[in-house]
N, C-alpha and C positions, 0 to 999 in steps of 0.2 A: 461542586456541581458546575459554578461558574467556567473551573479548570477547565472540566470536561467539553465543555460548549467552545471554547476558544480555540480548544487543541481541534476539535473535528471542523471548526470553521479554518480555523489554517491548514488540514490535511487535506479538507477539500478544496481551500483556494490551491492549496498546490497542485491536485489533480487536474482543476481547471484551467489553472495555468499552464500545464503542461500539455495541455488539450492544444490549447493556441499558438503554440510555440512550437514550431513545424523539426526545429530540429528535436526537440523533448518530450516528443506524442510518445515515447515507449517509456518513459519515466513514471515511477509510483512510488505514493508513501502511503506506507501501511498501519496503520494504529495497531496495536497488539497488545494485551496481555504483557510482560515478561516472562510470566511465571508459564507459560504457555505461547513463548516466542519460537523454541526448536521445534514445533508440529508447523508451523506457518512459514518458515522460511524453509523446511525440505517439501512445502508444499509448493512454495514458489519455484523452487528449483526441478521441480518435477514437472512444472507448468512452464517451464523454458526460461526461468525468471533467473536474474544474475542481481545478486544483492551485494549494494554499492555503500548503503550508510549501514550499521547493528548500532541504532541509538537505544537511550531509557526510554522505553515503549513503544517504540516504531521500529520499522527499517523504510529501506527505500532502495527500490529494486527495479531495474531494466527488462523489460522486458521486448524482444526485437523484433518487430514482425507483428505484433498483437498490439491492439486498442484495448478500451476499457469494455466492450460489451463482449471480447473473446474471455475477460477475466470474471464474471459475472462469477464463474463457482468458486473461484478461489474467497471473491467480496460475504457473498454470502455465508461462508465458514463460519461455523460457531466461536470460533478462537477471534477471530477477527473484531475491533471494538468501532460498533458503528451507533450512533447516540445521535 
């Protein structure tokens, strides 16, 4: 549980950091499933999204043109691990 809590405190300082950081506002890390990682990344790529990291339980994907409130339907995804 602890895991869980530090991984989504670092996924979101990454997103917040990427907030701030004018050249990396298109920047995202996604928490995922594994076993349910190939429906969220041809969802990203359907959503204009270019995946840069395939880690153990994330990725991290570019997306150009889009902020985070144009990604809202992708966050909300059932496959998506948000704690």
């Amino acid at each position: 549980m602890k895991k869980n809590k530090l991984a989504l405190a670092l996924v979101l300082t990454g997103i917040f950091a990427a907030g701030t950081a004018q050249a990396a506002n298109d920047r995202f890390i996604i928490q995922v499933d594994n076993n349910k990682k190939g429906v969220v990344k041809a969802l990203t790529k359907k959503l204009g999204g270019e995946i840069k990291v395939d880690g153990n339980g994330f990725i991290a994907a570019k997306f150009t043109g889009q902020d985070l409130s144009s990604l809202k339907g992708l966050l909300n995804h059932g496959k998506i691990i948000i704690n």
